[in-house]
N, CA, C and O atoms as a GROMACS GRO file, in nm:
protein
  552
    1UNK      N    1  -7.951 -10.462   8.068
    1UNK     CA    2  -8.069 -10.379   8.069
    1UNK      C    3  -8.029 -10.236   8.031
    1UNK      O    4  -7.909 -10.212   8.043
    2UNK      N    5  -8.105 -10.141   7.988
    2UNK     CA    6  -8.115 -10.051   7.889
    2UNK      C    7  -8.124  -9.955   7.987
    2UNK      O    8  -8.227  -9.976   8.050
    3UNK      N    9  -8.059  -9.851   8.033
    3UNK     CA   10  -8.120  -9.765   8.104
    3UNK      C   11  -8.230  -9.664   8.062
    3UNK      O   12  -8.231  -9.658   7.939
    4UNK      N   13  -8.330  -9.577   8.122
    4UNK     CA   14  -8.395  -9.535   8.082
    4UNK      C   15  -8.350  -9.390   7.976
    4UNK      O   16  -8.237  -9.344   7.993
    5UNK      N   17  -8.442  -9.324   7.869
    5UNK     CA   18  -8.359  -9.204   7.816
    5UNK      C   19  -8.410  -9.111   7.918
    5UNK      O   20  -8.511  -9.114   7.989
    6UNK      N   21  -8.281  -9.002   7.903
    6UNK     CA   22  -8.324  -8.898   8.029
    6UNK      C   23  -8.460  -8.835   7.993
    6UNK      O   24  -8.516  -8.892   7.899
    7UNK      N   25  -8.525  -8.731   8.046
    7UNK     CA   26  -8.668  -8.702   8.003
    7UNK      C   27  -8.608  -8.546   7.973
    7UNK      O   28  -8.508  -8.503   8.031
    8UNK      N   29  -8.673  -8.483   7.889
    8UNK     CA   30  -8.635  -8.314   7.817
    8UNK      C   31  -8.723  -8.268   7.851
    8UNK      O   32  -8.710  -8.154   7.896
    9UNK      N   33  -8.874  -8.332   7.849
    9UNK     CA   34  -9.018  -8.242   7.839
    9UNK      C   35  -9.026  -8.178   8.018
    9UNK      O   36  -8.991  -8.242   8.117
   10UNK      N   37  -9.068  -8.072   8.017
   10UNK     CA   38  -9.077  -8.012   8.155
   10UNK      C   39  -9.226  -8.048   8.213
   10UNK      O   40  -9.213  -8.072   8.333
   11UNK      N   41  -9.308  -8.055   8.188
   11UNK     CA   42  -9.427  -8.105   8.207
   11UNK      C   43  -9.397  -8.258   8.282
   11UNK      O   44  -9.429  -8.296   8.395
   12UNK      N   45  -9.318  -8.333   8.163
   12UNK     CA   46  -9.301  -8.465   8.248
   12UNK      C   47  -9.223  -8.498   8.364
   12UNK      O   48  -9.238  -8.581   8.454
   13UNK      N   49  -9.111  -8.386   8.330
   13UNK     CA   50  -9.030  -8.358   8.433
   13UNK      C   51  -9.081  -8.367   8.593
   13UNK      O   52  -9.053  -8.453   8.677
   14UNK      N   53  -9.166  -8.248   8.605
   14UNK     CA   54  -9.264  -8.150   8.696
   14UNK      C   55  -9.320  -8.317   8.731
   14UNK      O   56  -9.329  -8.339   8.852
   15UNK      N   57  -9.339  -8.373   8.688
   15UNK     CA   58  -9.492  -8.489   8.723
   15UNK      C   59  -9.420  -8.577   8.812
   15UNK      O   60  -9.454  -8.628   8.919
   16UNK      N   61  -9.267  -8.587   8.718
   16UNK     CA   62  -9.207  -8.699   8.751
   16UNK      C   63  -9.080  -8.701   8.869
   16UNK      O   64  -9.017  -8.800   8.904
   17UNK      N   65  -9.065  -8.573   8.912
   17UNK     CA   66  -8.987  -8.511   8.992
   17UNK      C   67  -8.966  -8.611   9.130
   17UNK      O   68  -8.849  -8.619   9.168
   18UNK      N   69  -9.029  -8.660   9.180
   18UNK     CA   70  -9.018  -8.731   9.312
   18UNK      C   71  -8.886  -8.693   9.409
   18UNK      O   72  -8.786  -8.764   9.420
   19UNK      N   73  -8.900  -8.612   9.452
   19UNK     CA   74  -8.820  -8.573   9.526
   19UNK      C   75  -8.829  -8.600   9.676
   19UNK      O   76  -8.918  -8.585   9.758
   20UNK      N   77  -8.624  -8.672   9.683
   20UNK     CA   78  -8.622  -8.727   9.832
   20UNK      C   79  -8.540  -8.659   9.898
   20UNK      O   80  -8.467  -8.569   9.856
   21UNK      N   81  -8.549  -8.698  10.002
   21UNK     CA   82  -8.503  -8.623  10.098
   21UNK      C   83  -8.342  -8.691  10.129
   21UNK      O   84  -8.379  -8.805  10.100
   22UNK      N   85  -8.241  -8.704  10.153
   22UNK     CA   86  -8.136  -8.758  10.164
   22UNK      C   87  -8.119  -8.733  10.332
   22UNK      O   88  -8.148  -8.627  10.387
   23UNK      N   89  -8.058  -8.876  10.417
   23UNK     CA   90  -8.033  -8.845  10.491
   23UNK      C   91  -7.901  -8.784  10.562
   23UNK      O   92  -7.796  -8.828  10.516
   24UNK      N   93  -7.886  -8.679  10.678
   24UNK     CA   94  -7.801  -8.644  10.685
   24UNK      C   95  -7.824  -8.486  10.675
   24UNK      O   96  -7.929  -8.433  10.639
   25UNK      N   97  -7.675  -8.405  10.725
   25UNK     CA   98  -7.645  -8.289  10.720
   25UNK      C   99  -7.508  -8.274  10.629
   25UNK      O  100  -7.403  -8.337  10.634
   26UNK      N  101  -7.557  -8.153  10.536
   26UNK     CA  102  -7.429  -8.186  10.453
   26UNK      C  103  -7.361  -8.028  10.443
   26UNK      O  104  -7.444  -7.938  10.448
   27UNK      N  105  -7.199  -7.981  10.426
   27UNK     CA  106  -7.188  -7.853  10.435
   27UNK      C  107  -7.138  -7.812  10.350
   27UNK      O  108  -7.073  -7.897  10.289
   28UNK      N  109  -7.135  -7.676  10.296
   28UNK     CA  110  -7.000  -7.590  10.206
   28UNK      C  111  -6.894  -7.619  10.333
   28UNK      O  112  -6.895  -7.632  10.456
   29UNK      N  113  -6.808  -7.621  10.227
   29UNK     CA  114  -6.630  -7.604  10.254
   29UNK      C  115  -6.551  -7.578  10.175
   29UNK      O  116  -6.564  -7.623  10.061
   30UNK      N  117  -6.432  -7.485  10.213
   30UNK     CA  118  -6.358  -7.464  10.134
   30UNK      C  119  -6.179  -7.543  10.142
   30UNK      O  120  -6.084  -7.488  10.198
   31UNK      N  121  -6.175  -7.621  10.101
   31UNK     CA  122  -6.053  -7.665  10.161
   31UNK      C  123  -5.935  -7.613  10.120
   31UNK      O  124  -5.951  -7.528  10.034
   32UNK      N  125  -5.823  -7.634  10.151
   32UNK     CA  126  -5.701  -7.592  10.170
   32UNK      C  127  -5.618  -7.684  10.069
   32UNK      O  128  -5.679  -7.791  10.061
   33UNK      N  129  -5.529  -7.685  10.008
   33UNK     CA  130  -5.448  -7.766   9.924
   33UNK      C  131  -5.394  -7.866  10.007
   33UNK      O  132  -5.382  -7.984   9.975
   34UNK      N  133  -5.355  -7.805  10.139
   34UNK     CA  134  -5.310  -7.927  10.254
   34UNK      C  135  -5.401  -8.050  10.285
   34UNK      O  136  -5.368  -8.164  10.317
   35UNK      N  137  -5.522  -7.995  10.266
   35UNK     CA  138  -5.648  -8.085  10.339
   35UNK      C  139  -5.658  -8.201  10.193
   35UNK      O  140  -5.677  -8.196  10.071
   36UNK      N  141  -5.632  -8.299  10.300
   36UNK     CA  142  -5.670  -8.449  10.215
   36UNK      C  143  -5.792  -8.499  10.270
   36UNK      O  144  -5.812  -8.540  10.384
   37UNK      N  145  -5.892  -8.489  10.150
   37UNK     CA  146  -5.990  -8.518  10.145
   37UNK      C  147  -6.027  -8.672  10.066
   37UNK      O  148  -5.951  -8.691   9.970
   38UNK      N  149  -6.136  -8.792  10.088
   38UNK     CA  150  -6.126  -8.858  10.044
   38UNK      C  151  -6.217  -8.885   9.925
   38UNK      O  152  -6.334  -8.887   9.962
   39UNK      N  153  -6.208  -8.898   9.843
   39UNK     CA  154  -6.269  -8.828   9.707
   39UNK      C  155  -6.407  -8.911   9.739
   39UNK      O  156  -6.504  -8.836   9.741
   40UNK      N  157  -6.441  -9.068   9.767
   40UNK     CA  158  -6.541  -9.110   9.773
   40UNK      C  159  -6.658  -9.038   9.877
   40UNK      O  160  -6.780  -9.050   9.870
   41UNK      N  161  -6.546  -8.930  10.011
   41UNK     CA  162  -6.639  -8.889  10.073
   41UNK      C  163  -6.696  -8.786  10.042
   41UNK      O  164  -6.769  -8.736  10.128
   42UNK      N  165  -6.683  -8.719   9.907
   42UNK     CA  166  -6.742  -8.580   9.852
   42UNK      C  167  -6.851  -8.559   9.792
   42UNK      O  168  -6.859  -8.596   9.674
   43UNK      N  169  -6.919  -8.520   9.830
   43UNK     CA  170  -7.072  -8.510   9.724
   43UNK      C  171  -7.104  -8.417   9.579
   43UNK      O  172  -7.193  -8.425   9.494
   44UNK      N  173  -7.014  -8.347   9.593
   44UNK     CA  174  -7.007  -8.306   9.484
   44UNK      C  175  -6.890  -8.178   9.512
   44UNK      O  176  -6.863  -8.159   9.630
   45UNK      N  177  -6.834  -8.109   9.431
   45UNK     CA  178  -6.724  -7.993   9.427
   45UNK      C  179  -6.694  -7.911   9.266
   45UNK      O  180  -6.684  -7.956   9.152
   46UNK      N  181  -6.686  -7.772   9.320
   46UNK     CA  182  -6.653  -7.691   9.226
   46UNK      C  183  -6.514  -7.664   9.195
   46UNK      O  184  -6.462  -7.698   9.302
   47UNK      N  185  -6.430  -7.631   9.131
   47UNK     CA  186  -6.320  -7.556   9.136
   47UNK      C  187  -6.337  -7.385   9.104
   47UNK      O  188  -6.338  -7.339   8.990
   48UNK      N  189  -6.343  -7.345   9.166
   48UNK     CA  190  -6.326  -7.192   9.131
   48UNK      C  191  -6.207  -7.147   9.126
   48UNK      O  192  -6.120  -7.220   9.172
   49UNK      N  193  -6.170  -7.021   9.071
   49UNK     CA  194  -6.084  -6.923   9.073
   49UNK      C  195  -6.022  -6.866   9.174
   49UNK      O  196  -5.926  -6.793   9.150
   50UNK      N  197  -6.079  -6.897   9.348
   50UNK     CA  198  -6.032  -6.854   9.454
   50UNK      C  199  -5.999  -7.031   9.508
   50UNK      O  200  -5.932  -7.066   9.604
   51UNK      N  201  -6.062  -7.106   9.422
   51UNK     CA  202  -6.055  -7.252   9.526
   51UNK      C  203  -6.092  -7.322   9.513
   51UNK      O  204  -6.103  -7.331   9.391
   52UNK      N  205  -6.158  -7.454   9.587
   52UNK     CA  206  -6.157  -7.535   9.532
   52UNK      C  207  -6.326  -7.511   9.654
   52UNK      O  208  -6.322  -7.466   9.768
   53UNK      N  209  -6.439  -7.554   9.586
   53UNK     CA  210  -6.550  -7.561   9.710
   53UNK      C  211  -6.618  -7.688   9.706
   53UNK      O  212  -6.639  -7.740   9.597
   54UNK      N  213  -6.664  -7.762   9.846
   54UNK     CA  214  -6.690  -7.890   9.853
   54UNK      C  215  -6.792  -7.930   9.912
   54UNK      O  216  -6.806  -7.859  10.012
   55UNK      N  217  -6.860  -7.995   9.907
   55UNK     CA  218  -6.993  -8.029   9.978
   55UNK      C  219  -6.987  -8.190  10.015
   55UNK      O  220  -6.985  -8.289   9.943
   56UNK      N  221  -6.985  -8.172  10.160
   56UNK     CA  222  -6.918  -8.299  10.252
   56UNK      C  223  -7.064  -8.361  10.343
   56UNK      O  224  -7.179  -8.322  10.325
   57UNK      N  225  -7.023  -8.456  10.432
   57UNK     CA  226  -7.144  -8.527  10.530
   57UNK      C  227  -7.044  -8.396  10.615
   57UNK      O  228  -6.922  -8.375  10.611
   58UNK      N  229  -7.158  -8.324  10.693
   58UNK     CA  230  -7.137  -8.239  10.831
   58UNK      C  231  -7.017  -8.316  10.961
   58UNK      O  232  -6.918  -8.271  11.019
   59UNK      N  233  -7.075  -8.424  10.964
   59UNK     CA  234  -6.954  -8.500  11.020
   59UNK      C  235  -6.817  -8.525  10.960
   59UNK      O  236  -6.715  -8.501  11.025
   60UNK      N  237  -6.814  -8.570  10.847
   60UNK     CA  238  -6.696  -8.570  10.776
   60UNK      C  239  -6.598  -8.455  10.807
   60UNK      O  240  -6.481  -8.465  10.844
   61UNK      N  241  -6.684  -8.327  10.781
   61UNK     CA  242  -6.616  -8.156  10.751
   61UNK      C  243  -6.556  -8.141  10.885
   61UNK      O  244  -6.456  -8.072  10.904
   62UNK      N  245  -6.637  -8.225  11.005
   62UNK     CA  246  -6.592  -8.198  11.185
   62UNK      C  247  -6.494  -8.247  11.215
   62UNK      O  248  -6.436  -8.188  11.306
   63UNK      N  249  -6.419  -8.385  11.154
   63UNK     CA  250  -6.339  -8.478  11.138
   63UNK      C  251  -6.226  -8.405  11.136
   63UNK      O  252  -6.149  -8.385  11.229
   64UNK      N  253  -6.218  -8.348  10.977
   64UNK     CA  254  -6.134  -8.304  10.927
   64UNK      C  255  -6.089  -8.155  10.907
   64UNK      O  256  -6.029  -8.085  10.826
   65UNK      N  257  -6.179  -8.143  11.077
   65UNK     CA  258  -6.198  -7.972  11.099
   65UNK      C  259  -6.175  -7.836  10.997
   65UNK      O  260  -6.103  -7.736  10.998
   66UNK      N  261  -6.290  -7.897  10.899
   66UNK     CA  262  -6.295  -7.760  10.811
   66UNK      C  263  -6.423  -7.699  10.832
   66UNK      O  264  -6.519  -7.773  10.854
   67UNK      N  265  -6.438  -7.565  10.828
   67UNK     CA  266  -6.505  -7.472  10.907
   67UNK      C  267  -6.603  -7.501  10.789
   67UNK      O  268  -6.560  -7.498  10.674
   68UNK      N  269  -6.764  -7.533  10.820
   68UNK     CA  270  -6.886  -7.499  10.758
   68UNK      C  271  -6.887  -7.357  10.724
   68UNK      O  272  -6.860  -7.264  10.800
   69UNK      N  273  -6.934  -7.347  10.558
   69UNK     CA  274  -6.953  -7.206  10.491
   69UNK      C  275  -7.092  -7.205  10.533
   69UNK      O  276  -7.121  -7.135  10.630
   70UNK      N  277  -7.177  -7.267  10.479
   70UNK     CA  278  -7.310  -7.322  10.505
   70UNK      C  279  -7.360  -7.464  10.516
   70UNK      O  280  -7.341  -7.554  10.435
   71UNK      N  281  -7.437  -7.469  10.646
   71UNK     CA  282  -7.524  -7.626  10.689
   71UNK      C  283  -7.660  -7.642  10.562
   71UNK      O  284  -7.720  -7.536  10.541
   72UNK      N  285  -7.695  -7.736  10.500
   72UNK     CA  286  -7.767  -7.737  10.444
   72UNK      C  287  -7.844  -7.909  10.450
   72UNK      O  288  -7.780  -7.997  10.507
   73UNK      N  289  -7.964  -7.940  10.394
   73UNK     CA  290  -8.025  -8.041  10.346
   73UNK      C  291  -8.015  -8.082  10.218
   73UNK      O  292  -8.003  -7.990  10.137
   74UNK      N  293  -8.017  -8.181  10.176
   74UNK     CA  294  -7.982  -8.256  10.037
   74UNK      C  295  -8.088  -8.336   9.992
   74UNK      O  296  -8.111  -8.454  10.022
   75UNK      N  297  -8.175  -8.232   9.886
   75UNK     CA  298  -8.295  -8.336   9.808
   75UNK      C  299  -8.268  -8.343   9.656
   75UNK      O  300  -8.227  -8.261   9.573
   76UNK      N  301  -8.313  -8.493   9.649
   76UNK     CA  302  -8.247  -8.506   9.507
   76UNK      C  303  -8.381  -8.550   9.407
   76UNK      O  304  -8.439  -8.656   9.429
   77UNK      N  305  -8.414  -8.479   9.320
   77UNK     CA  306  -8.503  -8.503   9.225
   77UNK      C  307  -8.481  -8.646   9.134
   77UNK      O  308  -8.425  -8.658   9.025
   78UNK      N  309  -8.541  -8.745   9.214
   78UNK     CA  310  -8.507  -8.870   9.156
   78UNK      C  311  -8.526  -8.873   8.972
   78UNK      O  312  -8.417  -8.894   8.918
   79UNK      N  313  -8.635  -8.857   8.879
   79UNK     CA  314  -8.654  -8.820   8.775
   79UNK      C  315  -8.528  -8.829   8.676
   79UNK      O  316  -8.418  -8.800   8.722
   80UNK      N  317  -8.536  -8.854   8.591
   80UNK     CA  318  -8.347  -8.885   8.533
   80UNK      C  319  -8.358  -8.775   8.422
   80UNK      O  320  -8.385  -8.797   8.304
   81UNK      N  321  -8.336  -8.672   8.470
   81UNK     CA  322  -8.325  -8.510   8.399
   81UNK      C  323  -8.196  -8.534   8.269
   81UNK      O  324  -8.091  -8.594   8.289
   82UNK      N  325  -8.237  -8.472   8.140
   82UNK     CA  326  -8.144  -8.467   8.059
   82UNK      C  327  -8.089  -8.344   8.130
   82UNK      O  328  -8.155  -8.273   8.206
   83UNK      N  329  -7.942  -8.324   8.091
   83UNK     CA  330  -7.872  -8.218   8.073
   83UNK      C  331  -7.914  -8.116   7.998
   83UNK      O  332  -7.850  -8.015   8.025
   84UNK      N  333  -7.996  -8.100   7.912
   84UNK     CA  334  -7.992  -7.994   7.826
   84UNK      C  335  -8.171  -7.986   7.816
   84UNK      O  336  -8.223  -7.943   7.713
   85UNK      N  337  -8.240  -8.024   7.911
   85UNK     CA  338  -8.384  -8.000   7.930
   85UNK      C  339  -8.384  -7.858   7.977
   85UNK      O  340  -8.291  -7.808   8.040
   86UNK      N  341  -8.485  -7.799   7.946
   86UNK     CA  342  -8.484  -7.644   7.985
   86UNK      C  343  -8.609  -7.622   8.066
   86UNK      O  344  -8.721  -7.667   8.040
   87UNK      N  345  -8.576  -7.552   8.162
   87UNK     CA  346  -8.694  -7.473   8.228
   87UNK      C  347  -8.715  -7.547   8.381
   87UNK      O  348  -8.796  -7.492   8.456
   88UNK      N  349  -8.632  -7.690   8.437
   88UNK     CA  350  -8.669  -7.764   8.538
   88UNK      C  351  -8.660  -7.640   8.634
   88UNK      O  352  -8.756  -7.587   8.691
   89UNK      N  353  -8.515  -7.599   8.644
   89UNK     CA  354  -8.451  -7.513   8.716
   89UNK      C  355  -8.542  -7.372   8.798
   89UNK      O  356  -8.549  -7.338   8.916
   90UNK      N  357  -8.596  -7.321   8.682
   90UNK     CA  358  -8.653  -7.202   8.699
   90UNK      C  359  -8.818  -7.254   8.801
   90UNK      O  360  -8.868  -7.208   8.904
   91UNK      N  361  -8.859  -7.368   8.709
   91UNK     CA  362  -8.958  -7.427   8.732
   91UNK      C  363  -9.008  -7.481   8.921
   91UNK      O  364  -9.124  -7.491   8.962
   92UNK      N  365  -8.911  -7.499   8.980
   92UNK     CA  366  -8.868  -7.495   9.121
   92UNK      C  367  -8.807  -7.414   9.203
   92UNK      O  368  -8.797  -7.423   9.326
   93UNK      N  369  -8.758  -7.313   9.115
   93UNK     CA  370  -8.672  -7.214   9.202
   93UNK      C  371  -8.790  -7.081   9.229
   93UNK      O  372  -8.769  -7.006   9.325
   94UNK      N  373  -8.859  -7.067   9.180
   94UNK     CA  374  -8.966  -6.988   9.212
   94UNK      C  375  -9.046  -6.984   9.303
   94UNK      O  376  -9.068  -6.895   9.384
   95UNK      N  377  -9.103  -7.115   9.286
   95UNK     CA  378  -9.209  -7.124   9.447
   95UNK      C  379  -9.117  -7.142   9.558
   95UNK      O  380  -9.157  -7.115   9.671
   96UNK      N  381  -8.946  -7.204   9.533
   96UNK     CA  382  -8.903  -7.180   9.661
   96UNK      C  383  -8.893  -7.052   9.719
   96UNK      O  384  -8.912  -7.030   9.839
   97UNK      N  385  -8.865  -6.973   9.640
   97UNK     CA  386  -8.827  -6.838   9.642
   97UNK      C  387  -8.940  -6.777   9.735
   97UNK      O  388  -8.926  -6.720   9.843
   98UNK      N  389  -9.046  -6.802   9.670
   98UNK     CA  390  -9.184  -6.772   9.735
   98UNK      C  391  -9.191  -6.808   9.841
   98UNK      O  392  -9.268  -6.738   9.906
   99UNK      N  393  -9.122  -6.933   9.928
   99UNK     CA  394  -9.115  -6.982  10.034
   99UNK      C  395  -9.029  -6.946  10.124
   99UNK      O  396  -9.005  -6.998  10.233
  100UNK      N  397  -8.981  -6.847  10.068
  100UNK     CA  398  -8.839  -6.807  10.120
  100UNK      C  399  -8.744  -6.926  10.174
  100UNK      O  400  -8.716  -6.974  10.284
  101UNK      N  401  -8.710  -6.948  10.048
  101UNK     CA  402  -8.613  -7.089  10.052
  101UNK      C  403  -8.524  -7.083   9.997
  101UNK      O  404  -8.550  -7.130   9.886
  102UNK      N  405  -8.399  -7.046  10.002
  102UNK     CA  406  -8.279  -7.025   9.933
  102UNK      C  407  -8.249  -7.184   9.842
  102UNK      O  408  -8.318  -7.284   9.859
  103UNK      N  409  -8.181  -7.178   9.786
  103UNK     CA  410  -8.176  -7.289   9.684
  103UNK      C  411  -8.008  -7.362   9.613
  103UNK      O  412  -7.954  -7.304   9.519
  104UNK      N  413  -7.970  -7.440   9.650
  104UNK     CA  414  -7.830  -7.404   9.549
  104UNK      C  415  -7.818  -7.554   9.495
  104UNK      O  416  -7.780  -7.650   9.562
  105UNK      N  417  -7.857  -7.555   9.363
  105UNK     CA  418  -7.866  -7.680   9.253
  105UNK      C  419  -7.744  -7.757   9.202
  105UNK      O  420  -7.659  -7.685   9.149
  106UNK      N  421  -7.721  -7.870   9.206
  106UNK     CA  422  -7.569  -7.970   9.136
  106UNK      C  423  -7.683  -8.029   9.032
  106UNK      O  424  -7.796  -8.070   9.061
  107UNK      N  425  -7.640  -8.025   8.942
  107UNK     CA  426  -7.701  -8.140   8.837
  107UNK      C  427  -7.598  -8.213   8.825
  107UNK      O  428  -7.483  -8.173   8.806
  108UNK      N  429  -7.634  -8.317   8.834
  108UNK     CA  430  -7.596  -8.461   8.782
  108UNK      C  431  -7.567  -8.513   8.650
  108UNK      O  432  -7.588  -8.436   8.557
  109UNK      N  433  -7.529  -8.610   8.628
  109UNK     CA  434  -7.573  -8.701   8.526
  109UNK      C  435  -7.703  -8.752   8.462
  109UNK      O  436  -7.743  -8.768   8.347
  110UNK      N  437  -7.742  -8.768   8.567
  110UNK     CA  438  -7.877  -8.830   8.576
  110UNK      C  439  -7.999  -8.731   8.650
  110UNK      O  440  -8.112  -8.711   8.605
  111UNK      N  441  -7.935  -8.673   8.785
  111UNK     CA  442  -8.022  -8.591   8.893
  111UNK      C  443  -8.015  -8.500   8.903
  111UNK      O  444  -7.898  -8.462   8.903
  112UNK      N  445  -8.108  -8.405   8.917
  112UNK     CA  446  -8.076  -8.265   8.984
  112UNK      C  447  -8.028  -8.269   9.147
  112UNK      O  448  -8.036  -8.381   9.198
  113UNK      N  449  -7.996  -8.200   9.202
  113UNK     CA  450  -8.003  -8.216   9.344
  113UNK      C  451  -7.929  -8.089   9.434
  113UNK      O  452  -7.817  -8.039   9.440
  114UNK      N  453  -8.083  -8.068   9.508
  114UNK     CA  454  -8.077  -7.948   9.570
  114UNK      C  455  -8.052  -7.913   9.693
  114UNK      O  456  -8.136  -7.946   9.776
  115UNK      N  457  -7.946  -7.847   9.732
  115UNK     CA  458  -7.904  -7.814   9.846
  115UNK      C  459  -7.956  -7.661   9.919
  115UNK      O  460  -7.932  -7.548   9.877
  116UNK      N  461  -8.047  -7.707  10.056
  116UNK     CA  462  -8.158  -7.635  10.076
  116UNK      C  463  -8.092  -7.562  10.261
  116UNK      O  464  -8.002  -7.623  10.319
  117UNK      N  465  -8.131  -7.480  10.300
  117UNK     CA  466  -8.100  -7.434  10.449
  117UNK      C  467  -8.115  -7.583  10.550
  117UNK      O  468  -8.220  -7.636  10.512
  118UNK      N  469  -8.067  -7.648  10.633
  118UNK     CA  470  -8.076  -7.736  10.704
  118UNK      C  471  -8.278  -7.726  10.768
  118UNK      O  472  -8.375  -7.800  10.753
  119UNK      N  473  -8.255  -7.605  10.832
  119UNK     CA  474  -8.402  -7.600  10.872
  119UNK      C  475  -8.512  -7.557  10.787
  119UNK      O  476  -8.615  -7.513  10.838
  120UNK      N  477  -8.499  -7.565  10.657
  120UNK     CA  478  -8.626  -7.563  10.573
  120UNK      C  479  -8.652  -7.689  10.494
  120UNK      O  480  -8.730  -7.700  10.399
  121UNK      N  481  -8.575  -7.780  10.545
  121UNK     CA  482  -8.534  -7.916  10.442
  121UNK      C  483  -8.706  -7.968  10.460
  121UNK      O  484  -8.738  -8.003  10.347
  122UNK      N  485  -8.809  -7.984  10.540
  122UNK     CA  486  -8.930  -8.018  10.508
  122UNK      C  487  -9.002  -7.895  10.458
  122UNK      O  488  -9.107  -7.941  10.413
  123UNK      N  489  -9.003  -7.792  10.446
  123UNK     CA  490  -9.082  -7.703  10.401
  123UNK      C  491  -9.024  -7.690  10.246
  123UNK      O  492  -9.108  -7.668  10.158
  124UNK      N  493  -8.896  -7.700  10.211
  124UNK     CA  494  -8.888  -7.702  10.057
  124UNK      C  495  -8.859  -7.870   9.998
  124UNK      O  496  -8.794  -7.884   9.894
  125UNK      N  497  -8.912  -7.987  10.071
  125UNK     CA  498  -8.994  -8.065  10.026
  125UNK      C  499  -9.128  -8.067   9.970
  125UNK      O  500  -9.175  -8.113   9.866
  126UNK      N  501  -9.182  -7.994  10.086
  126UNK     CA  502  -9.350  -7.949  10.098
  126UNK      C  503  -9.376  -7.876   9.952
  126UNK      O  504  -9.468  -7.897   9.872
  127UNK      N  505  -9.284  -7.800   9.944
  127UNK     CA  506  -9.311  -7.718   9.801
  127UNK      C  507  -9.307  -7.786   9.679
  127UNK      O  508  -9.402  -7.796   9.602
  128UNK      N  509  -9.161  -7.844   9.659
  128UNK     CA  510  -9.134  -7.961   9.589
  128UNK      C  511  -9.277  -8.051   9.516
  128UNK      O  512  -9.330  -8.052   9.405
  129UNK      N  513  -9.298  -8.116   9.638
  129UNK     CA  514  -9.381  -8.231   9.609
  129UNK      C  515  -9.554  -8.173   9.591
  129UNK      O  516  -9.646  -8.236   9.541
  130UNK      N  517  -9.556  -8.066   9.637
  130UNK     CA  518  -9.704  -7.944   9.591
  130UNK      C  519  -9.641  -7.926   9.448
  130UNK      O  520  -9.721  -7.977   9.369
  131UNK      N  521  -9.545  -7.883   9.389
  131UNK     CA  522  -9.533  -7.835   9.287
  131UNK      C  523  -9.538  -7.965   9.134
  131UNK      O  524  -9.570  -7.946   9.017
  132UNK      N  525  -9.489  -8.093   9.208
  132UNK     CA  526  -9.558  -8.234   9.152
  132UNK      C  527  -9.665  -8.249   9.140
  132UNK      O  528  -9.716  -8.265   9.029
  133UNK      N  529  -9.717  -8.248   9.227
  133UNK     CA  530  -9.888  -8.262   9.238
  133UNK      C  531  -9.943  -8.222   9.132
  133UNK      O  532  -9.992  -8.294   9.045
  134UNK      N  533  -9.937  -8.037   9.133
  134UNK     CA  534  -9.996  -7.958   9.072
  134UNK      C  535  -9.939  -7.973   8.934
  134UNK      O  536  -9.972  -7.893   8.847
  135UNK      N  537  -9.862  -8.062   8.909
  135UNK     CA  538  -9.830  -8.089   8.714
  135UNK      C  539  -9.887  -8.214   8.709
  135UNK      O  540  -9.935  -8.247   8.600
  136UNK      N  541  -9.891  -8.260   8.765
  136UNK     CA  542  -9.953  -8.413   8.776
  136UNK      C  543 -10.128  -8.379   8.739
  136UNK      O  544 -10.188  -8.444   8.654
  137UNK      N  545 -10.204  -8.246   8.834
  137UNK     CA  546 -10.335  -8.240   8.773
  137UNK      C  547 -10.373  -8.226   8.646
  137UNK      O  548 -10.480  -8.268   8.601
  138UNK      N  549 -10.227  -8.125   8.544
  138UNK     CA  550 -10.297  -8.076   8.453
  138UNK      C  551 -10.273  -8.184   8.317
  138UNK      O  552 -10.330  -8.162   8.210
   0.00000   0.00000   0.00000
């Protein structure tokens, strides 16, 4: 079977966004060159210039006692986003903003997926799925 092509148009994007909620608490970390981490348990990671930064299950990070940078919620825009579609980004980061909802985005392969304050994880659903709606009317 054929997978689907990713979608570019932002309109369809916006319609098609379905955004879930992931369960769980997930954190920044910064680990240490010492710290063996198990690659399947990582949700995603940067390498920067000061380090290496990681986004773990909250339990995992307690385990392996590395200090939370930030607690956050994990919603992932099911929708199979091209890489090089323009405007999703901006297109959601606004009304969160408006919501006073801090925001910090991994794109995927396939997903966007947004890492939100632990305690706003239903209110920047709420926005989310208002902001579906409202592309879905027009």
């Amino acid at each position: 079977m054929t997978p689907p092509e990713p979608i570019r148009d932002l309109r369809e994007l916006l319609r098609g966004m379905q955004p879930v909620l992931n369960q769980g608490t997930f954190v920044y970390v910064a680990p240490q060159a010492h710290d063996r981490l198990d690659p399947d348990r990582i949700v995603a990671s940067m390498r920067e210039l000061e380090g290496l930064s990681v986004i773990v299950d909250a339990a995992y990070a307690n385990e392996l006692q590395l200090a939370p940078i930030q607690r956050c919620a994990w919603i992932t825009l099911t929708v199979h986003s091209a890489l090089d579609a323009v405007g999703l980004t901006a297109a959601f980061a606004t009304p969160l903003a408006d919501a006073g909802i801090s925001c910090n985005v991994v794109a995927g392969a396939r997903h966007d997926h947004l890492f939100v304050p632990e305690h706003q994880a239903q209110a920047a659903l709420d926005v989310l799925l208002g902001l579906q709606r409202a592309a879905s009317m027009r």
